[in-house]
PyMOL Python script that loads the backbone (N, CA, C, O; Angstrom):
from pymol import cmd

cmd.read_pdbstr("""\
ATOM      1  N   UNK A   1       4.008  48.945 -42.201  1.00  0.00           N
ATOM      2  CA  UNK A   1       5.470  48.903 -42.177  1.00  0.00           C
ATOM      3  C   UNK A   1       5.930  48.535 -40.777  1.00  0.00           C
ATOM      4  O   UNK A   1       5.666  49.203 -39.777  1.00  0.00           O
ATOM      5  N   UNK A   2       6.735  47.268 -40.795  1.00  0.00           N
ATOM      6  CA  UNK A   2       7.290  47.018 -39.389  1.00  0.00           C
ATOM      7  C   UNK A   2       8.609  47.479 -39.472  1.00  0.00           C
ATOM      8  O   UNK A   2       9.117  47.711 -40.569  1.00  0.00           O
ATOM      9  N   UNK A   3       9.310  47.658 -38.253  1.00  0.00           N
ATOM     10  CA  UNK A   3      10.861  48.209 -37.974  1.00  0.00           C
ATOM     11  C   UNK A   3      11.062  47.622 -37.142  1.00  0.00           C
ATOM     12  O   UNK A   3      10.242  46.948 -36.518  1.00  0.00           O
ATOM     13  N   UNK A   4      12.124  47.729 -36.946  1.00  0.00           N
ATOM     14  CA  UNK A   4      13.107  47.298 -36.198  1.00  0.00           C
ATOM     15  C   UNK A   4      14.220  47.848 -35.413  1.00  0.00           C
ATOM     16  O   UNK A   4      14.507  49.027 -35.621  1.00  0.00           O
ATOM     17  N   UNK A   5      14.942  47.137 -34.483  1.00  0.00           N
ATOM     18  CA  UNK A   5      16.053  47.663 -33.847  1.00  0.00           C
ATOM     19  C   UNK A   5      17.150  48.215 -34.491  1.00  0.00           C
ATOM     20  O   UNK A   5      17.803  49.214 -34.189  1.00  0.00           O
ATOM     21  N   UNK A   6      17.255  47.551 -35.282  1.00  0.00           N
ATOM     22  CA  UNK A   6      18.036  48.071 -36.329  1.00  0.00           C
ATOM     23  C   UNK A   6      17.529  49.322 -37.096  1.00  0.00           C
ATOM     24  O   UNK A   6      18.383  50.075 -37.562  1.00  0.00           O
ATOM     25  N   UNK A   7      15.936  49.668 -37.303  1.00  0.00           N
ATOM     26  CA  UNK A   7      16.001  50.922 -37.880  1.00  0.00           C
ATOM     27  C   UNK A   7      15.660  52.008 -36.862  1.00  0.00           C
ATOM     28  O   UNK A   7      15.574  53.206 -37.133  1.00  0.00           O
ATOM     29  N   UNK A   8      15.482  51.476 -35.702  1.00  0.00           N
ATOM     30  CA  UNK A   8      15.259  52.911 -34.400  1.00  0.00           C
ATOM     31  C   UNK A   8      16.675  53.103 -33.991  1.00  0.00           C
ATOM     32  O   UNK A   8      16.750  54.153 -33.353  1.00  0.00           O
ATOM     33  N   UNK A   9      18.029  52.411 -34.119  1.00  0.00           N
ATOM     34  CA  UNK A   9      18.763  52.523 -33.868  1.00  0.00           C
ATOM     35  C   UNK A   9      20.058  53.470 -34.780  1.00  0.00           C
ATOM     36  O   UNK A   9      21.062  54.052 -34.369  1.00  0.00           O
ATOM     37  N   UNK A  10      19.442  53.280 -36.269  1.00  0.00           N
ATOM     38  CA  UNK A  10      19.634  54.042 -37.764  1.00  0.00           C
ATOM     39  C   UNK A  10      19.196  55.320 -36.961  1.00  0.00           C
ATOM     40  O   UNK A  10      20.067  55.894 -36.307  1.00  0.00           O
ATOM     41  N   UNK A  11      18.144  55.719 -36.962  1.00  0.00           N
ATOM     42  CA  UNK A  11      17.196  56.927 -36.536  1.00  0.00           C
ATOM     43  C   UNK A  11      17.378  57.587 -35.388  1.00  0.00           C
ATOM     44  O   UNK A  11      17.213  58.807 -35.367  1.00  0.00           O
ATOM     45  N   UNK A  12      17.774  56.833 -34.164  1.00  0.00           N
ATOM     46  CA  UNK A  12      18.452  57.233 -32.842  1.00  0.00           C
ATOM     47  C   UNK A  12      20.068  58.147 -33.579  1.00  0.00           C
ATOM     48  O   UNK A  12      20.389  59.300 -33.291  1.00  0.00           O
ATOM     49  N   UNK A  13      20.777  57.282 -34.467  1.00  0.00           N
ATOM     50  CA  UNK A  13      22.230  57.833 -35.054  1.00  0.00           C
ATOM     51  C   UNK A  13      21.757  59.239 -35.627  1.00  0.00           C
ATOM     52  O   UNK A  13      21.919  60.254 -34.950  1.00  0.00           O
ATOM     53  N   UNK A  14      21.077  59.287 -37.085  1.00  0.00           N
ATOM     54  CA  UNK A  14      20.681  60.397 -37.441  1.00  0.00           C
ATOM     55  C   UNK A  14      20.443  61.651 -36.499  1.00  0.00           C
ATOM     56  O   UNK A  14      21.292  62.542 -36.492  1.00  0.00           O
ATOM     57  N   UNK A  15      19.584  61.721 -35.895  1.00  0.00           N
ATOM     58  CA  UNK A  15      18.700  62.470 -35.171  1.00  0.00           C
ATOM     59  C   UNK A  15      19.833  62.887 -33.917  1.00  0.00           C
ATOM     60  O   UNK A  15      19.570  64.004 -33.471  1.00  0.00           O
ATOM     61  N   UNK A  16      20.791  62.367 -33.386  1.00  0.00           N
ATOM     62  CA  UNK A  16      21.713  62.438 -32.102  1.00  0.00           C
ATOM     63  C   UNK A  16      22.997  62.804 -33.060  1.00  0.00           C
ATOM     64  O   UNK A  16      24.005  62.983 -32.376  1.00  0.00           O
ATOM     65  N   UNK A  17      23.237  62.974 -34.608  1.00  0.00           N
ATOM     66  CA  UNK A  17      24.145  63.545 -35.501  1.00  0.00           C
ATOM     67  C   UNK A  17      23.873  64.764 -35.952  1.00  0.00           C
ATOM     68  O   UNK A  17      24.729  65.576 -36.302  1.00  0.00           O
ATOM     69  N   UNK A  18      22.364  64.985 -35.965  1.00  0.00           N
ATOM     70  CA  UNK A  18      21.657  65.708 -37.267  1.00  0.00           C
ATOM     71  C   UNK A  18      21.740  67.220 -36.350  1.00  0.00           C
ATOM     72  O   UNK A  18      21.666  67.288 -35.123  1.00  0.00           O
ATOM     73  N   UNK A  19      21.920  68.445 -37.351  1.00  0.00           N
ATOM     74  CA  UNK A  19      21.621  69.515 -37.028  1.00  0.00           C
ATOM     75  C   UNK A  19      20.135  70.236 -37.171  1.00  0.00           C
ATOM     76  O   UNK A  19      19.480  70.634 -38.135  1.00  0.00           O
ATOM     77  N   UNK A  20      19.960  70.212 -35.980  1.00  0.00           N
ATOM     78  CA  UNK A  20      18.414  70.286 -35.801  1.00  0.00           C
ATOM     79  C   UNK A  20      17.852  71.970 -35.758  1.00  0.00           C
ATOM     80  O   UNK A  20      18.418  72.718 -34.961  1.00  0.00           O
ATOM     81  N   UNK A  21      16.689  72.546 -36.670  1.00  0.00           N
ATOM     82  CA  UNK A  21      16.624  73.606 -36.561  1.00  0.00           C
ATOM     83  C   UNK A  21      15.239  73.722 -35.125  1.00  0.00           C
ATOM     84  O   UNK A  21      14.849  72.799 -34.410  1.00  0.00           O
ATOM     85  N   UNK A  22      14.859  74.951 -35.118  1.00  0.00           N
ATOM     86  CA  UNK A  22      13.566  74.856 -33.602  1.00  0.00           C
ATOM     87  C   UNK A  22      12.817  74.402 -34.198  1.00  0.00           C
ATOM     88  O   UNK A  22      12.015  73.730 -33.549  1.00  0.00           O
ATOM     89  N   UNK A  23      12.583  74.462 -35.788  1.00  0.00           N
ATOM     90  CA  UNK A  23      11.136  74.111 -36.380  1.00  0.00           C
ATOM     91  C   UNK A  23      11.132  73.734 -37.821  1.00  0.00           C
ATOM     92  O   UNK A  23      11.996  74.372 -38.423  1.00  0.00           O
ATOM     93  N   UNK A  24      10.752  73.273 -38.253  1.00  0.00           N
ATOM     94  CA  UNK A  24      10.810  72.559 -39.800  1.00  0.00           C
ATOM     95  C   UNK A  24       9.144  72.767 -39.806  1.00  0.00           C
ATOM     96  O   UNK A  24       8.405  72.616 -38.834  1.00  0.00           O
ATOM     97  N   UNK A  25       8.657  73.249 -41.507  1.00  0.00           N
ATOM     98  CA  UNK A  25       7.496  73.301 -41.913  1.00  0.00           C
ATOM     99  C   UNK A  25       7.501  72.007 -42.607  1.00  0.00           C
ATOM    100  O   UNK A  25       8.533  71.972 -43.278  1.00  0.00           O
ATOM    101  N   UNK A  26       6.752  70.815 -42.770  1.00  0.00           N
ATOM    102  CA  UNK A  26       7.044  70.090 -43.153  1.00  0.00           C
ATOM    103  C   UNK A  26       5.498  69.665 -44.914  1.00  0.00           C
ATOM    104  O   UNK A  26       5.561  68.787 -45.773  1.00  0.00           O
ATOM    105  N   UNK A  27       4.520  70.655 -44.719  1.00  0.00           N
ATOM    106  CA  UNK A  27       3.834  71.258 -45.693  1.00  0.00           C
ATOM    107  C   UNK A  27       3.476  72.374 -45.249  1.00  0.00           C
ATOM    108  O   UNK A  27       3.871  72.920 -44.219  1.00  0.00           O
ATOM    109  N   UNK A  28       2.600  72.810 -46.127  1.00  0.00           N
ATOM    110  CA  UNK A  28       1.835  74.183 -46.375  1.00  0.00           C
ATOM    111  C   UNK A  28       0.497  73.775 -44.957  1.00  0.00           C
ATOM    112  O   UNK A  28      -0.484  73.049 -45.117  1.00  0.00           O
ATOM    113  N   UNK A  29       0.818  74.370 -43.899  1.00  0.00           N
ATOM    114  CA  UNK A  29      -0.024  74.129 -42.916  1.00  0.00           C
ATOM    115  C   UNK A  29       0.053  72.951 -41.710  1.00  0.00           C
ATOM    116  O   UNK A  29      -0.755  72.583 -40.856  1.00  0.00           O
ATOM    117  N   UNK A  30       1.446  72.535 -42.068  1.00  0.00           N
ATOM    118  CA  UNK A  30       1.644  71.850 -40.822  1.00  0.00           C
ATOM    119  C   UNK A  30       3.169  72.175 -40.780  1.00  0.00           C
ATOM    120  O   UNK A  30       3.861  72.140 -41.798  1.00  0.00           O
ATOM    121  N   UNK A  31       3.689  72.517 -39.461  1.00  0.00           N
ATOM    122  CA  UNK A  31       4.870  72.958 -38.698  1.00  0.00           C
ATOM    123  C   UNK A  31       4.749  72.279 -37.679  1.00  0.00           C
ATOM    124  O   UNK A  31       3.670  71.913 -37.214  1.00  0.00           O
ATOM    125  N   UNK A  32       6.188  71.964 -37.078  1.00  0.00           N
ATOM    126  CA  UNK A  32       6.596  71.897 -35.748  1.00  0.00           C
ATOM    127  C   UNK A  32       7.180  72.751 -35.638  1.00  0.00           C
ATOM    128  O   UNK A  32       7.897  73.264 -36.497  1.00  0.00           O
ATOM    129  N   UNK A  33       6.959  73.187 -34.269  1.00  0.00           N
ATOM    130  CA  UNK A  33       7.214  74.251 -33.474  1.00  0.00           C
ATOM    131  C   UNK A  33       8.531  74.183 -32.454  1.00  0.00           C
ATOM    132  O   UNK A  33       9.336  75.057 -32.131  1.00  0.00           O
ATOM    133  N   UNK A  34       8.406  72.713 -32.066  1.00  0.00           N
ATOM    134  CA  UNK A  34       9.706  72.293 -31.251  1.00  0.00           C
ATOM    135  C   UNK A  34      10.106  71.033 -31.690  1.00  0.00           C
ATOM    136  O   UNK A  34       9.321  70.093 -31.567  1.00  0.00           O
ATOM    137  N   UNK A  35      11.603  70.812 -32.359  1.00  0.00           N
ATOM    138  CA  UNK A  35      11.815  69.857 -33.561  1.00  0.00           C
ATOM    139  C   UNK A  35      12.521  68.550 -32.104  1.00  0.00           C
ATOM    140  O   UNK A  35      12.308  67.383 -31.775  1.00  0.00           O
ATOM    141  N   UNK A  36      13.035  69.220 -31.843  1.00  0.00           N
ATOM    142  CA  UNK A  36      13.860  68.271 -30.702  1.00  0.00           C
ATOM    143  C   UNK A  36      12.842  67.852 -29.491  1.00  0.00           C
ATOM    144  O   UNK A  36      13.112  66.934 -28.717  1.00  0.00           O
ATOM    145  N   UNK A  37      12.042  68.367 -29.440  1.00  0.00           N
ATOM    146  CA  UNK A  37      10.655  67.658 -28.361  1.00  0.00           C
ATOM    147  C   UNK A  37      10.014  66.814 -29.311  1.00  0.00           C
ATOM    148  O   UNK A  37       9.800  65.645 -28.989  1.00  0.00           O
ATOM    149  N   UNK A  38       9.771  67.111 -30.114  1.00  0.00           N
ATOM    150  CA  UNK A  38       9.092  66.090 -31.809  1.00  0.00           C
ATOM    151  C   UNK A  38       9.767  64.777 -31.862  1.00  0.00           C
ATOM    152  O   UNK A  38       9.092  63.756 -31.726  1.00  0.00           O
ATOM    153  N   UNK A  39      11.487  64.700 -32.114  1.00  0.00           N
ATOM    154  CA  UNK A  39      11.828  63.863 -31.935  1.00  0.00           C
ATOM    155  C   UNK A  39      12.309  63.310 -30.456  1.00  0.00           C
ATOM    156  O   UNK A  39      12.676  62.167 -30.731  1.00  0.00           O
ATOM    157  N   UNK A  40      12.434  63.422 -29.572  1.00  0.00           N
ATOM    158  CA  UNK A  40      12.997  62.856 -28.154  1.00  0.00           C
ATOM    159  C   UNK A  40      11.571  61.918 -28.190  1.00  0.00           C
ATOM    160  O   UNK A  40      11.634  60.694 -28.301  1.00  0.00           O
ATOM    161  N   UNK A  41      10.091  62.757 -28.065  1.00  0.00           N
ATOM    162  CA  UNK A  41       8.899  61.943 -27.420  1.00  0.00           C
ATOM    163  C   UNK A  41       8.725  60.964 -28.730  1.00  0.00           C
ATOM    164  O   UNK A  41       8.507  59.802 -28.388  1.00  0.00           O
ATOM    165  N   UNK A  42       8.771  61.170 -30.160  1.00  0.00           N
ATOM    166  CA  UNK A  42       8.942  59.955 -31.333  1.00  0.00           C
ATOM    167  C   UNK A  42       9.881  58.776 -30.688  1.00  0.00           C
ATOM    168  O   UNK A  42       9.573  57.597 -30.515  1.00  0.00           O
ATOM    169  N   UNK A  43      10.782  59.257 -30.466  1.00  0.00           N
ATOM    170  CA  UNK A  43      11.743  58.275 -30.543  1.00  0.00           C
ATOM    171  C   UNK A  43      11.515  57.140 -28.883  1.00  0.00           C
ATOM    172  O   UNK A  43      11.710  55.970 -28.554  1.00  0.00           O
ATOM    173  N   UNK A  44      11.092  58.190 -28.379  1.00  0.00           N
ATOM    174  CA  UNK A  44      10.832  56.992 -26.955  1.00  0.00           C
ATOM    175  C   UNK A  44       9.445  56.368 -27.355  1.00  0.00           C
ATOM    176  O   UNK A  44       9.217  55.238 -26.924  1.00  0.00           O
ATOM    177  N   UNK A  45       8.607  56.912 -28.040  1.00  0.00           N
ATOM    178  CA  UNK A  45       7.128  56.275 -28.393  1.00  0.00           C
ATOM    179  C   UNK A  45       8.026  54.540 -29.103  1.00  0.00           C
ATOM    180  O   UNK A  45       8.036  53.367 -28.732  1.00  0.00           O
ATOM    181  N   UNK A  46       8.614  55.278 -30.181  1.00  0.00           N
ATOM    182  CA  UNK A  46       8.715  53.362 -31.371  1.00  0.00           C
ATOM    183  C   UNK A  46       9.624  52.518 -30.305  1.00  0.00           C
ATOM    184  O   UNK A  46       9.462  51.308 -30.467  1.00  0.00           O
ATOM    185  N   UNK A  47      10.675  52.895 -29.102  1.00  0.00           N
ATOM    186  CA  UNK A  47      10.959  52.069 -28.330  1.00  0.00           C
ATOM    187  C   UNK A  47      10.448  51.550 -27.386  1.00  0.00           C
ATOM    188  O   UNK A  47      10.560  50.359 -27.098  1.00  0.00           O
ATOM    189  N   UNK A  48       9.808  52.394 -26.772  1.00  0.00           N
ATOM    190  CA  UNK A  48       9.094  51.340 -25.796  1.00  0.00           C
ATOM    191  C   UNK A  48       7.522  50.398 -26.397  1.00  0.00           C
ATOM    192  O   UNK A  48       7.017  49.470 -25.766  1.00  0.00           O
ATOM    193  N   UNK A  49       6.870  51.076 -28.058  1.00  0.00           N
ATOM    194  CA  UNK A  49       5.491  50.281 -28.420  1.00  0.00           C
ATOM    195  C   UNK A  49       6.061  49.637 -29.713  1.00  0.00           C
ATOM    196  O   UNK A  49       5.343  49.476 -30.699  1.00  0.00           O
ATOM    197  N   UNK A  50       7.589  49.212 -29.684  1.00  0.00           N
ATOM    198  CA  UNK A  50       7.755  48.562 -30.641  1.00  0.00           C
ATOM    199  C   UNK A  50       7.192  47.046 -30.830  1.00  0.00           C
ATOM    200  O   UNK A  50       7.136  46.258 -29.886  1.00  0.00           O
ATOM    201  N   UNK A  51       6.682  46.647 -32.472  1.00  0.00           N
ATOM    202  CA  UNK A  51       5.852  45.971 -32.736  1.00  0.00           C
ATOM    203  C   UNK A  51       4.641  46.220 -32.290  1.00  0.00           C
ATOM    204  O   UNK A  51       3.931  45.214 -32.252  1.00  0.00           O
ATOM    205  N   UNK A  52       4.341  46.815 -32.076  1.00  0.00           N
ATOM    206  CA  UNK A  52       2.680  47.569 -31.713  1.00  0.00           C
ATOM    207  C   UNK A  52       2.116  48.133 -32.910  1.00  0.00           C
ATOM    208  O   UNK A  52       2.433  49.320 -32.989  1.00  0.00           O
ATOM    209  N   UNK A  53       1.392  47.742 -33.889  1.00  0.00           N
ATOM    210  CA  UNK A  53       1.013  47.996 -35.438  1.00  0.00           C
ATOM    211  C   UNK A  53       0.440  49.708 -35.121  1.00  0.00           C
ATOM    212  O   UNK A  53       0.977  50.493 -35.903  1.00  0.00           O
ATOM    213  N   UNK A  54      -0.420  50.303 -34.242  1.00  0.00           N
ATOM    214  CA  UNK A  54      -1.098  51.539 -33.796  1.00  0.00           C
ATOM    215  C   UNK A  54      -0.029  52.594 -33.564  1.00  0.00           C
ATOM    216  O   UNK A  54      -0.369  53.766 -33.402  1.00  0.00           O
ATOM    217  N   UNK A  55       1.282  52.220 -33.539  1.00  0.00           N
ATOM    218  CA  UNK A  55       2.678  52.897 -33.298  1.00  0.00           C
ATOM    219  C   UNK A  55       3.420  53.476 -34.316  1.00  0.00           C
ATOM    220  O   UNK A  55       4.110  54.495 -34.328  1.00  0.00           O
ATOM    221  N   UNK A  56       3.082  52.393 -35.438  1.00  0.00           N
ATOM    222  CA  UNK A  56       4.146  52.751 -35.920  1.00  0.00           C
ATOM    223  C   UNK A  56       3.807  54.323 -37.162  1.00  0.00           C
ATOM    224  O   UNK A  56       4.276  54.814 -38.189  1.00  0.00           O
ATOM    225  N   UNK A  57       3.175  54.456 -36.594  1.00  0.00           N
ATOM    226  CA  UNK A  57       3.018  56.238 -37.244  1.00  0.00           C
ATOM    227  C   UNK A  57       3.692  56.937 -36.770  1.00  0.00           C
ATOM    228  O   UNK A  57       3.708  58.010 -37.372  1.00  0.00           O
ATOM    229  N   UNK A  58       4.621  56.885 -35.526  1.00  0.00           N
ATOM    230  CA  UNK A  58       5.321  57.497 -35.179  1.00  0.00           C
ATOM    231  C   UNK A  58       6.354  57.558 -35.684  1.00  0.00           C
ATOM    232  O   UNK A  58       6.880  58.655 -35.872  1.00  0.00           O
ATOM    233  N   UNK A  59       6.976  56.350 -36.070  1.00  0.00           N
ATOM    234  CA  UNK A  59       8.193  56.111 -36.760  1.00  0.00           C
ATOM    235  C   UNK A  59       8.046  56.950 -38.323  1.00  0.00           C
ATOM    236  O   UNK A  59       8.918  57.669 -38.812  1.00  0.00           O
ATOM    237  N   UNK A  60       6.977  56.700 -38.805  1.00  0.00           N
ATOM    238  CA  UNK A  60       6.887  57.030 -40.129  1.00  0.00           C
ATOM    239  C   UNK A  60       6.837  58.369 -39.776  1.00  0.00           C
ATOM    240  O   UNK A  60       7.089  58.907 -40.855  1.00  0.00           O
ATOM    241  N   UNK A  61       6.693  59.160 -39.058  1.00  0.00           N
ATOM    242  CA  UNK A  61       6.824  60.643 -38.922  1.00  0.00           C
ATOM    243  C   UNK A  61       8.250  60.831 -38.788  1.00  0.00           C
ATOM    244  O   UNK A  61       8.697  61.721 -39.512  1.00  0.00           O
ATOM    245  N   UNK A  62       9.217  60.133 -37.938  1.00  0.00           N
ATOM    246  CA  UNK A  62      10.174  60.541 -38.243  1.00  0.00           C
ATOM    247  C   UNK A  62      10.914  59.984 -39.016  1.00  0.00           C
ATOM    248  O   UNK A  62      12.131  60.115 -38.891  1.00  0.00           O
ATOM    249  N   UNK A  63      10.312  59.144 -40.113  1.00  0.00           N
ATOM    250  CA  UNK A  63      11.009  58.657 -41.177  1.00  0.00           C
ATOM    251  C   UNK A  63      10.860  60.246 -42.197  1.00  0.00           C
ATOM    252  O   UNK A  63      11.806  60.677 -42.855  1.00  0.00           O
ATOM    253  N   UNK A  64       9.769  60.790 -42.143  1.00  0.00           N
ATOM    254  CA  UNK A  64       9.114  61.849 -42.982  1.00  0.00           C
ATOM    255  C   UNK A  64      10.483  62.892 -42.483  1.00  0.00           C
ATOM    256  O   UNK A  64      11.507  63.072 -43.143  1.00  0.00           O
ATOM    257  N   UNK A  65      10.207  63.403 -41.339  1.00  0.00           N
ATOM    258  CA  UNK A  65      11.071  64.630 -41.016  1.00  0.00           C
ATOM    259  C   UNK A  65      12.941  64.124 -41.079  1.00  0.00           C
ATOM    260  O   UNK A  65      13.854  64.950 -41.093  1.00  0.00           O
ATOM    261  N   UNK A  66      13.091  62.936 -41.102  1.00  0.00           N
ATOM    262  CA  UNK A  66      14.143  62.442 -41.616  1.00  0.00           C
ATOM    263  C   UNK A  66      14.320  63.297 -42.954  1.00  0.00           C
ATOM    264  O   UNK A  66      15.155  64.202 -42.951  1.00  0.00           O
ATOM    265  N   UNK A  67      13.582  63.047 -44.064  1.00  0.00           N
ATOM    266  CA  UNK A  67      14.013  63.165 -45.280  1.00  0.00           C
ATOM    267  C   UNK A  67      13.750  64.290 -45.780  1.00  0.00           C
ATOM    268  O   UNK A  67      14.263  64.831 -46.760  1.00  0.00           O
ATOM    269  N   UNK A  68      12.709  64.750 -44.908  1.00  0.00           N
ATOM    270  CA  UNK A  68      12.889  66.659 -45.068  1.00  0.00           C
ATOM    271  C   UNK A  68      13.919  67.128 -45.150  1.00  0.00           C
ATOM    272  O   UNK A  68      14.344  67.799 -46.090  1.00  0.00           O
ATOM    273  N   UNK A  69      14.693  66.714 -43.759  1.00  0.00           N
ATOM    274  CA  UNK A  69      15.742  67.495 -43.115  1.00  0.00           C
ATOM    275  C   UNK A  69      17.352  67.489 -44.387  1.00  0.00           C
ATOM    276  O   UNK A  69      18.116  68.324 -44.872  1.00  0.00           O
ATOM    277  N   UNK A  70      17.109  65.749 -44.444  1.00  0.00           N
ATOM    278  CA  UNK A  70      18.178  65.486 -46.034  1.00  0.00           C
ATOM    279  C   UNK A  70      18.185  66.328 -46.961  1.00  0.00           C
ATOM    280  O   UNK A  70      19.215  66.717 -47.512  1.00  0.00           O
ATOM    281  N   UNK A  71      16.906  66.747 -47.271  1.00  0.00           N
ATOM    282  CA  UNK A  71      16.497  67.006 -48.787  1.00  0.00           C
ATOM    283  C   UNK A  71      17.060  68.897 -48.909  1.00  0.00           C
ATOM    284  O   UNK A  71      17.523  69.521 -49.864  1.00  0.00           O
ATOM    285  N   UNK A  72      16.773  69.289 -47.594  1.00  0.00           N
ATOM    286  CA  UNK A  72      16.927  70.450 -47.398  1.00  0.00           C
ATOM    287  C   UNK A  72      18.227  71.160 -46.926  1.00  0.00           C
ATOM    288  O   UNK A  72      18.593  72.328 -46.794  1.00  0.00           O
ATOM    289  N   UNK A  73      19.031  69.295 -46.636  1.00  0.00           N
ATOM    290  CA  UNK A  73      20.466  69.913 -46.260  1.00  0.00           C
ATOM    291  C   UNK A  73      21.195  69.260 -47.794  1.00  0.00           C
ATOM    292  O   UNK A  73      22.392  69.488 -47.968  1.00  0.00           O
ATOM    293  N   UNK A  74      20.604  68.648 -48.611  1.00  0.00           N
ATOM    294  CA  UNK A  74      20.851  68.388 -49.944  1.00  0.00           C
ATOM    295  C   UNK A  74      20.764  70.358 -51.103  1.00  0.00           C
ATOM    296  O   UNK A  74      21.443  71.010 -51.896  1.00  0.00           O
ATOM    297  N   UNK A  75      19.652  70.402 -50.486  1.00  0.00           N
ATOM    298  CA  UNK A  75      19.216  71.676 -51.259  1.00  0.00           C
ATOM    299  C   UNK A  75      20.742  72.510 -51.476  1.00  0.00           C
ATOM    300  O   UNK A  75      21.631  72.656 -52.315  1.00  0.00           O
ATOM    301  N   UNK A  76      20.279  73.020 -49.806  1.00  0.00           N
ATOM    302  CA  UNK A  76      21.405  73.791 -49.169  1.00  0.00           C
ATOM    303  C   UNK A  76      23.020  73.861 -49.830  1.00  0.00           C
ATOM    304  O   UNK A  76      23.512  74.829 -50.410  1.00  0.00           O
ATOM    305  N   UNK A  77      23.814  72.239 -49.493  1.00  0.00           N
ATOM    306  CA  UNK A  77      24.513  72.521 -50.517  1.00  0.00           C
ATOM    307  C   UNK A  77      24.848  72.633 -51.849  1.00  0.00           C
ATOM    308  O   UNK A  77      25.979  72.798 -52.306  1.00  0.00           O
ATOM    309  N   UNK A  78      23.437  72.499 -52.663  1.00  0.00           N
ATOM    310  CA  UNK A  78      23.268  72.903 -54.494  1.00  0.00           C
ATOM    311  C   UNK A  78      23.617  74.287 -54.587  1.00  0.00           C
ATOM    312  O   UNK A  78      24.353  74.765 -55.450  1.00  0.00           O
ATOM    313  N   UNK A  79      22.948  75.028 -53.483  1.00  0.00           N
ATOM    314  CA  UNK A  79      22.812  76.703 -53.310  1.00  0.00           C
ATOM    315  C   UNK A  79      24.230  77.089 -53.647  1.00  0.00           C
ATOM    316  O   UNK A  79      24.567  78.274 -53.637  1.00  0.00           O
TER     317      UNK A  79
END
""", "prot")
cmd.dss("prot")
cmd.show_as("cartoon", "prot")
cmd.util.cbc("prot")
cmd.orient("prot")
């Protein structure tokens, strides 16, 4: 998956909007511990090794904790 300026810049919006908790479990055995150090060092990784194919796992991590965070502020207001 390649990205773009256009989607680190989507993801820069989210993430600089989003209400961030200290930690999101994101399965059964993997947590972050510090959500806003998770994303600050993500987000400077896909800008400065953008187009770098070995990178872009970073992005896809915070494409992942992106849709956690939705799903759970989706939940939230069903509750």
């Amino acid at each position: 998956m390649k990205y773009a300026d256009k989607d680190i810049q989507e993801m820069e919006d989210f993430f600089s909007t989003a209400e961030l908790p200290q930690s999101i479990e994101l399965s059964k055995g993997s947590k972050i511990i510090d959500l806003k150090a998770f994303v600050f060092s993500h987000l400077a990784i896909i800008k400065l090794r953008k187009g770098v194919g070995i990178f872009e796992v970073f992005y896809e991590r915070l494409l992942f904790v992106k849709n956690k965070l939705t799903q759970n502020d989706t939940a939230n207001k069903a509750a």
